[in-house]
N, C-alpha and C positions, 0 to 999 in steps of 0.2 A: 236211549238218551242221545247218543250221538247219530240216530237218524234224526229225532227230532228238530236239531239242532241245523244240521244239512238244510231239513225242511224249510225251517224258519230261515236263515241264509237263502234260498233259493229264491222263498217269498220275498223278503227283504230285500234283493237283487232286481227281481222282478217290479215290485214297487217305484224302484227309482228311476227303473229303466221307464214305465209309463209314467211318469214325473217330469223326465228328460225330453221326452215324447210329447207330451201334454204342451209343455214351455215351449217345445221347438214349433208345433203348429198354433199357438197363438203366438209367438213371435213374427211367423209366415204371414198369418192374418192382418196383424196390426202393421207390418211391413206393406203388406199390399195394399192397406188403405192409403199410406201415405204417402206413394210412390203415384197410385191413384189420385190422390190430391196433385200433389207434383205436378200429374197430366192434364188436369184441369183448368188448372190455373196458368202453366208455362204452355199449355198444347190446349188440342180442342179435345182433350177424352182418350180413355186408353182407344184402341185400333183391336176388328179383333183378331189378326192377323200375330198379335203380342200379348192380349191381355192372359194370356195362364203363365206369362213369364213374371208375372210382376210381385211375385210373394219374394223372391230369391233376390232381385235385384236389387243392390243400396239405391241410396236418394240420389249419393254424390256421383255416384255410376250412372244413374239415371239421367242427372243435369248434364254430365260429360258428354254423354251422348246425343241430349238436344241441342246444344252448343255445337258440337261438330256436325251434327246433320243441317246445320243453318249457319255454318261455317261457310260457304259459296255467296257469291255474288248472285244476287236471285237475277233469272232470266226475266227481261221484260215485258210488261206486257204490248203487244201492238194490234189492239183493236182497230185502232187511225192509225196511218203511215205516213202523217205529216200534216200540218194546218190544212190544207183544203179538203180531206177528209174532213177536219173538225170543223169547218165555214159549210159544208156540205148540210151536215149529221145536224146542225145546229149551232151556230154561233152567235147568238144576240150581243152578247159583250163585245165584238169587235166589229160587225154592220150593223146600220139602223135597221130593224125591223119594219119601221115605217116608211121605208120604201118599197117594201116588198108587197105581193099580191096575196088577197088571204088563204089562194090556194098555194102558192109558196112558203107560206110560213106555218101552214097543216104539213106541207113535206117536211119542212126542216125538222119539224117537233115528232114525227113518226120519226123519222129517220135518228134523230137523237137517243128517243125512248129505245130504239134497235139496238144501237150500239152501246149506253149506259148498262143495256138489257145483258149486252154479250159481254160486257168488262168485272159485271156484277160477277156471273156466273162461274167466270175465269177462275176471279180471285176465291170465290166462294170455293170452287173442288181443289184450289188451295190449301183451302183448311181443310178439308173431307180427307183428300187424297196424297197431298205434300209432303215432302220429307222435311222440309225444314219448319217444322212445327212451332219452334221459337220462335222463329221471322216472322212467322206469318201472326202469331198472337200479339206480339210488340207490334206488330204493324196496323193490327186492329185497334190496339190500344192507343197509337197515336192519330189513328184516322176520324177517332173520336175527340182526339186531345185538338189535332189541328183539320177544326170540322170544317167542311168548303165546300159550296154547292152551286155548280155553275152548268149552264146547259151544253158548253162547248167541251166532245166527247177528248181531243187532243188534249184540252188543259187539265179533265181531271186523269186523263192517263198520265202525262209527264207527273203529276203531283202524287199519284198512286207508287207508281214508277220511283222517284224521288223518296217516297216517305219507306218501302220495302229496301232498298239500297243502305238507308242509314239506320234501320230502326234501332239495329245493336251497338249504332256505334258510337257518336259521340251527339250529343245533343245542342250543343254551340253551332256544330256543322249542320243536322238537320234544320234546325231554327232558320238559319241564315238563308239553305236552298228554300227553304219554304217558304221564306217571306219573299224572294226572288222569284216565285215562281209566278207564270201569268194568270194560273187561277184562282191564288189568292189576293193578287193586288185586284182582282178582276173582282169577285166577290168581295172583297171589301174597302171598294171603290180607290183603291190607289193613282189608277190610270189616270183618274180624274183630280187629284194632289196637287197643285201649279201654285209658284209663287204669290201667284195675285188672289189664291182662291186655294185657302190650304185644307183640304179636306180630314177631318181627324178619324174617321171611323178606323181606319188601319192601324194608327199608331194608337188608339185604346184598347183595341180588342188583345193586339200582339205584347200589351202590360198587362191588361186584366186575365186575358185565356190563357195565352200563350207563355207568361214566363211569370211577373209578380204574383198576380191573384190581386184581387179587389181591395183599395187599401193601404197599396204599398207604393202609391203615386200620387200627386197631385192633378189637378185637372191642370194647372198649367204646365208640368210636365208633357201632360198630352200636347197639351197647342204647339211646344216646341218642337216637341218630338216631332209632330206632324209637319210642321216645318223642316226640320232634318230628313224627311223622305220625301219632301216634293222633288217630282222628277224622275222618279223610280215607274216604274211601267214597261210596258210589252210593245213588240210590231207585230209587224203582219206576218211572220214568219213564226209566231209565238212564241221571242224567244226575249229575255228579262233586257231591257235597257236601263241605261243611266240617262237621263237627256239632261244636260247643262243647262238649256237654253229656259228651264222650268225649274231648275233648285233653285231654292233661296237659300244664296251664301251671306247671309247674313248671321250676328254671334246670335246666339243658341244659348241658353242657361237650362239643365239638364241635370237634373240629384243634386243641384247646389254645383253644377261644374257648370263652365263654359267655354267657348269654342265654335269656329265655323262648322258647326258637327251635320255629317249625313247621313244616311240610312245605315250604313257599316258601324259610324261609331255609337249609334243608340243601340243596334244591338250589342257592341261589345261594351255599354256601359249595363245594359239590362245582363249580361253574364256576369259582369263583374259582383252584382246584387248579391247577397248570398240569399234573400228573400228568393231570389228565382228557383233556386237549388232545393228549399225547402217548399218550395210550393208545388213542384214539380216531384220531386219525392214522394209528398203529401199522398196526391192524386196516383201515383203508383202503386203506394201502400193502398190505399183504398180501393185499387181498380184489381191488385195481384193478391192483397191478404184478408183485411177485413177492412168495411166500411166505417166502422169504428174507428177512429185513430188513436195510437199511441205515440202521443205526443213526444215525451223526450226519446222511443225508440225513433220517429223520423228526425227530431232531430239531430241524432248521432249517425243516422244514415244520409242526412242533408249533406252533415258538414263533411263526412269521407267521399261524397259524391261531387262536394265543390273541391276539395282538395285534388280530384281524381283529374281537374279539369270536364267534367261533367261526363265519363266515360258511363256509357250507360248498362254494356257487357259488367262492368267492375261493380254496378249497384244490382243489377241483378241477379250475379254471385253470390253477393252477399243475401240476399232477401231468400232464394232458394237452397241456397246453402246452410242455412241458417237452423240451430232446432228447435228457436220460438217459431217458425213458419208453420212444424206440422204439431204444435199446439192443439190441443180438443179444441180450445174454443176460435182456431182459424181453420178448423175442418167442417165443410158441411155445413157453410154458412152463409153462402153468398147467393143470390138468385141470379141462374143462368141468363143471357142476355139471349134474345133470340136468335143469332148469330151463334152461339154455343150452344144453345140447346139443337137446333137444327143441324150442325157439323156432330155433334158428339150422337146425335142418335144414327145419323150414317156413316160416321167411324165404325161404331159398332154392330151395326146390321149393314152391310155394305150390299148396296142393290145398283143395278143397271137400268139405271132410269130411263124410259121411252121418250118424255116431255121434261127435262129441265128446267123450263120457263114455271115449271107450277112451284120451283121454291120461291119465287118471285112471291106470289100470292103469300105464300106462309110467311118472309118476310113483312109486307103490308100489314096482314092480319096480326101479327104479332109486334108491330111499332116499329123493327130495324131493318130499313134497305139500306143496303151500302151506297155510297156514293149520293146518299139523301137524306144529309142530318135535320133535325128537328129547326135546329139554327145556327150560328158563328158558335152557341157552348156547348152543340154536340149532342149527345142523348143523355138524357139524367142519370141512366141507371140505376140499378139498388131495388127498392119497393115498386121503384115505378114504372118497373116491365108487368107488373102482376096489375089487373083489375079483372072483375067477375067476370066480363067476357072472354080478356084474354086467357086467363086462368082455365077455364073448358075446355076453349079450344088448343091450350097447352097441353092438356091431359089429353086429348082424344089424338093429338098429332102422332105420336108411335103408330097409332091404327093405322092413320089417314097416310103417311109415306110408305107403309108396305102394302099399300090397296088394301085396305079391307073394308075401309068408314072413307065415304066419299065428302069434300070438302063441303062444310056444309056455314060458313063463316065466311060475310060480305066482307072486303078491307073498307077501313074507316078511306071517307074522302074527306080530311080536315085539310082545309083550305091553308091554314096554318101550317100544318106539318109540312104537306105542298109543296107550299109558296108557290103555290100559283103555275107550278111547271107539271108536264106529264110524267105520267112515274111507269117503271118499265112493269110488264107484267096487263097490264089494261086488259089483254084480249082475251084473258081466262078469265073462263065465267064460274061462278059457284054452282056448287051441286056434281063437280065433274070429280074425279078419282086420279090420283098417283100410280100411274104402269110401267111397271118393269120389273125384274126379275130379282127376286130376294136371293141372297147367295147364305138360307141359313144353315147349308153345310158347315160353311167356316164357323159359323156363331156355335155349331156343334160342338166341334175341334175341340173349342177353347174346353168344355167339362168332358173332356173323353176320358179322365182318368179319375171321376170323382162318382160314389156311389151315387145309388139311384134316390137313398132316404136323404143323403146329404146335397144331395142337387137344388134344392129352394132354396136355402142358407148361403150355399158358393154363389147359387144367379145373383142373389140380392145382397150380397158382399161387394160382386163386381161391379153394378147399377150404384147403389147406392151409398153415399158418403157420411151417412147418421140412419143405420135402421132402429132407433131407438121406438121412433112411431110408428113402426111396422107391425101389426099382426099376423104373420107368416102363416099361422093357422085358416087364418079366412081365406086367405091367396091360394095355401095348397087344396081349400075342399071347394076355391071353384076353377078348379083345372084339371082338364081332362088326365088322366092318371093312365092309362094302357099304353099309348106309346110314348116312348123316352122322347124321339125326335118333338112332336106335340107338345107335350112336356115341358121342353126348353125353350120351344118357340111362345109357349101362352104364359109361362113365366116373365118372360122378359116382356113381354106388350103388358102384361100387366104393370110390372113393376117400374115399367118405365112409364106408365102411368096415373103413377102415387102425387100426391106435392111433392116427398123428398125425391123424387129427382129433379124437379126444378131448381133442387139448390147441388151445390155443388165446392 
């Protein structure tokens, strides 16, 4: 009797100990998904340089870390070394075009596509390769927010330049360089704003995009306003002027105020809006958590974000800090922009590209080049990265960047999308191949301590952020099975293959 007792003790011991065991690796698992979300939404994707780190790591550990890795002042970019590079490269906004010869205005526009070509690129192994992964995603996120499309290479680098300087910081401040800047008075015709001739495209767009939202102005708000910023504009040096000799100092009625008001006091009456606070919010929840909104959670985040003086490090604290963020129904939800899809699949498979210029095409093909919004509201986002073309050519792109499926997808030439300018990337032609060196030793690395039965389940853990619609069974019987290295490499091209990983 007193063995049996032992016995059943031992079992019993034993029991709890795989209990213990059982809890502590789906704790690992569901930690890794949300630490994975984390990177998704604050970064472009885990790296796989880290990804076997991320079962063990907290969230609030995790955000610490992207925080101080994007804690530096980001180096700038210098594609142009000063305005006549950018009058060189392409300048139509600041000489007439119609003085020139139409063999000189083929140079200026090759020469521009050159250099947009190489600013793209820059910022793009930004996101691939950067440490400050925070910067650089707030700064995608506002490059959309404050969208600007001009063909002079100088003004969209200061305005690139500009918008990565402040992305974490305060949003008053950003605002303010940004509408000072000369490529966006340039694109939305400020330069041209003069007393006698008050141009309003700038001071609607900078209420409707840029700070209120649609709604939360009058149109004669606008006409004033546009009043308050005649005079504001660039030289030839491309650097922001005030010119007296074109404001109209005349009073101004503005939200029900009035006042000799100029381009400084419209924006500090649009900070003063709390409507700004919340409309800007809004579009963050929607751009960082779900497209859905939850209305009274933005507005409890509006109003700590207006109170904050618009600090934008302090709302994003809170939004990633948070443990409604890693929520079921904020995981696994969002359709990758082609910007994240294309960074997050060479995060993770990291290769030594021969031809750079060919993300250029995948951008086209897929709707998002940088530096070439759709128009002043940016790219839509949400459902409307996805249509049946793009959508194939979305699943076939794993293949198509580690050489295997050669590009076999024209870019749309909508004259719209356009607007009528060249777009970098032109000289690659379809039908050609992605070359350079897949490094998928490391991609090894990351499952070197994980059995050979449980290798499909860990691949598609780490890939995917909902395998609810995954049939794991049909994936493993069409995958070569003898060698491991094989193995992991047709796992992962598959699986990043599926629809779920277009969301993320």
């Amino acid at each position: 009797m007193p063995g049996l007792v032992f016995l059943l003790t031992i079992r019993s011991f034993s029991l709890v100990k795989l209990q213990q065991c059982l809890l502590v690796i789906a704790f690992m698992a569901i930690n890794q998904v949300k630490n994975q979300h984390l990177l998704w939404r604050a970064a472009f994707g885990p790296m796989a340089e880290n990804a076997d780190k991320l079962d063990t790591i907290s969230q609030a550990d995790l955000y610490k870390l992207l925080v101080k890795t994007s804690a530096k002042k980001p180096y700038p970019f210098e594609v142009a070394n000063n305005l006549f590079d950018g009058v060189i490269k392409g300048v139509q906004d600041v000489i007439k075009l119609e003085n020139l010869s139409k063999e000189q205005k083929q140079m200026m526009r090759t020469n521009s596509r050159d250099g947009l070509k190489t600013l793209n690129l820059l910022w793009l192994d930004k996101m691939i390769n950067g440490e400050a992964q925070l910067l650089e995603k707030m700064s995608l996120f506002w490059h959309g927010h404050f969208a600007c499309r001009v063909i002079n290479i100088y003004f969209q680098q200061q305005l690139i330049n500009t918008i990565r300087e402040n992305a974490l910081s305060n949003f008053g401040d950003l605002l303010r360089q940004v509408s000072k800047s000369p490529a966006m008075l340039s694109f939305l015709n400020n330069q041209q704003n003069k007393k006698q001739h008050p141009n309003e495209n700038f001071a609607r767009e900078v209420m409707e995009l840029f700070t209120l939202g649609h709604g939360n102005y009058s149109e004669q708000d606008i006409k004033e306003a546009a009043r308050a910023f005649t005079g504001w504009g660039f030289n030839g040096r491309g650097e922001f002027v005030d010119r007296p000799f074109l404001h109209d100092n005349g009073v101004k009625t503005i939200f029900d105020k009035s006042g000799n008001f100029n381009g400084d006091d419209v924006i500090d009456l649009l900070l003063e809006r709390k409507e700004t606070a919340i409309f800007i919010t809004a579009k963050i929840y929607r751009y960082f958590v779900n497209t859905t909104p939850d209305i009274n959670l933005i507005n409890e985040l509006a109003c700590e974000f207006y109170q904050s003086g618009y600090n934008i490090q302090e709302l994003l604290q809170k939004i990633f800090t948070s443990s409604w963020f890693y929520k079921d129904e904020n995981i696994g939800i969002k359709i990758k922009s082609p910007i994240e899809l294309l960074a997050g699949i060479r995060r993770f498979i990291p290769i030594d590209m021969e031809n750079e210029d060919m993300q250029l095409l995948v951008q086209r093909a897929l709707g998002q080049v940088l530096f070439y919004p759709p128009n002043v509201a940016g790219w839509p986002g949400g459902k409307n990265w996805i249509d049946s073309s793009s959508l194939m050519f979305r699943l076939t792109l794993p293949y198509i960047i580690t050489g295997n499926t050669a590009l076999t997808v024209s870019p749309k030439d909508d004259d719209d999308a356009m607007m009528g300018m060249p777009v970098p990337g032109d000289v690659i032609g379809k039908g050609k191949a992605f070359a350079g060196t897949v490094k998928w030793q490391q991609v090894e690395t990351i499952f070197k301590e994980v059995k050979r039965n449980e290798l499909l389940p860990q691949i598609a853990m780490a890939l995917l952020q909902n395998t609810s619609g995954i049939n794991l069974n049909i994936i493993q019987n069409n995958i070569q099975q003898d060698d491991r290295a094989v193995f992991i490499k047709t796992s992962i091209l598959k699986l990043m293959s599926t629809p779920e990983y277009q969301l993320c």
